[in-house]
N, C-alpha and C positions, 0 to 999 in steps of 0.2 A: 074286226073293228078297223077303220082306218087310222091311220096316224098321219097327222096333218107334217107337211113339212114346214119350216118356219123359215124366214128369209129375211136376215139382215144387209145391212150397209155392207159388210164381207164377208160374210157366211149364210151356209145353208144349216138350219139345225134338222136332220135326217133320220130316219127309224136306224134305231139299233141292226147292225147283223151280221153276219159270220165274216162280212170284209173289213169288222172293225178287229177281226181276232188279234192282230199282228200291235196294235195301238194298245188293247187292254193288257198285254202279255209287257210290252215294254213298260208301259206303266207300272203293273202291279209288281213284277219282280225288283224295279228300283226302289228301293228301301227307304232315299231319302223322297223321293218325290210322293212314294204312295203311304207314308206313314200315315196318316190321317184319317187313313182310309181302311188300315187293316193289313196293310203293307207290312213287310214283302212276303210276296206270295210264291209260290209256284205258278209255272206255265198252265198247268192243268187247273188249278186253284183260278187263278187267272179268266182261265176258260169258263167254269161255272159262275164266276163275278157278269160275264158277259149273256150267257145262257137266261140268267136270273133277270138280266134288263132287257133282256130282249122278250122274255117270257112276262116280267111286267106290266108290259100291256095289254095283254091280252086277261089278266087274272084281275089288274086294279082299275083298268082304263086310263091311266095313266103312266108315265117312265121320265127315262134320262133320253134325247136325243142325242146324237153324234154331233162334233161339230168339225164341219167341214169347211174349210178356206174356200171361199167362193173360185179364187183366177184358178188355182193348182189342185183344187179337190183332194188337198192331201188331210186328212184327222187330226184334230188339234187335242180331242177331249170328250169329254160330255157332258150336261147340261139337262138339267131338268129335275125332276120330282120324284121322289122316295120315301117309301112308310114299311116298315119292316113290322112285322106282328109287334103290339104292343106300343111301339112306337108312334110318335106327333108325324105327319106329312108333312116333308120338307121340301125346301127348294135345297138341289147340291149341284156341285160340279166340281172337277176336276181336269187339269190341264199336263199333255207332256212336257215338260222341262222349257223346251226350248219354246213354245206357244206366250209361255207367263211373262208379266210386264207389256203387254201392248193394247192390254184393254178388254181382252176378248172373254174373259168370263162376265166383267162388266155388260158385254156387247150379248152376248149368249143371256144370261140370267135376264134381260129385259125383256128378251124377246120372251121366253118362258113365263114370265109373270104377265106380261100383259094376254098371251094365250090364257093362260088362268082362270085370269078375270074377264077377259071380253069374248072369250068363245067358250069355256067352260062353265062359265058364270060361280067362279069358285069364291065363296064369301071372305076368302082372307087366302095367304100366302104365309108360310114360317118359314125359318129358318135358322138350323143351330149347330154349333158347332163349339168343339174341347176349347178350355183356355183359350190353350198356348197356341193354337194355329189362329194367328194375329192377321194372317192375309185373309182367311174368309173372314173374320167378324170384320177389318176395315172394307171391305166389298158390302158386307151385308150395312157398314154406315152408309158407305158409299151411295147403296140401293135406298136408301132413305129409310132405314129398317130400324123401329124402335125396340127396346127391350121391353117385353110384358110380364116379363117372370122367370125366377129361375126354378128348376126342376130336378128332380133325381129320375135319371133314365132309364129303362130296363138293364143297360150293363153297370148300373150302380153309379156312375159319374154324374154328378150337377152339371148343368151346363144352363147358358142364359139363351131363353126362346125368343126371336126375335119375328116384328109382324111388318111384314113387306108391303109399301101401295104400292098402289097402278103405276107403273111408270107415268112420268109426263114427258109432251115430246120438248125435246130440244132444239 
């Protein structure tokens, strides 16, 4: 399968692959950044988190992209779509430390969602996320993303399912 690369105002969003290993390793073993997430991890733990998105696509037809700073090509994160057995198909991401506050999962999540819908032709977008991580649920307002319902998840936690539109341009 191909994976389309996606191309923002400052980024490229990229396939997954073994030259993001060095970004998922820094990420997942800081504690406070990748709580969210299953954080913190081992290096090798780490590695399989990366294995898994990269393998994503080829099993669901869909994943998370990379995101790449368009001038310096350095990795800022990733971006894009996840459904783990049992689980609702989300829109997620995640950002290194120093990437956060400039917009960029804003900038990243639009691009994903509009792929979605205008080249996947996918009838809706979700996205969900614990409580207390108050930075994605204000993005997913942000993304113009209503609440549809709250749910009990395969790992036993409620969380509130939110439904994503089209972006509109600006």
């Amino acid at each position: 399968m191909s994976i389309p690369t996606l191309t923002t105002g400052r980024m490229l969003l990229v396939p997954p692959s073994t030259a993001c290993q060095a970004m998922y390793r820094r990420f997942y073993t800081d504690a406070e950044a990748s709580c969210s997430y299953g954080g913190p991890l081992t290096p090798g733990a780490a590695d399989i988190r990366l294995a898994a998105d990269i393998r994503a696509w080829a099993l669901q037809g869909f994943g998370v992209w990379a995101i790449q700073e368009s001038q310096s090509e350095r990795l800022l994160g990733v971006c894009g779509f996840w459904q783990g057995s049992g689980w609702p198909r989300e829109l997620t991401w995640w950002l290194l430390p120093e990437a956060r506050g400039r917009g960029i999962a804003m900038e990243a999540s639009r691009a994903a969602i509009a792929c979605a819908y205008e080249i996947w032709q996918w009838d809706e977008v979700q996205t969900y996320m614990q409580d207390e991580n108050h930075e994605a649920r204000a993005l997913a307002h942000r993304l113009g993303g209503t609440k549809i319902r709250r749910q009990t998840f395969p790992d036993g936690i409620d969380r509130d399912l939110f439904l994503l539109p089209l972006p509109t341009a600006n």
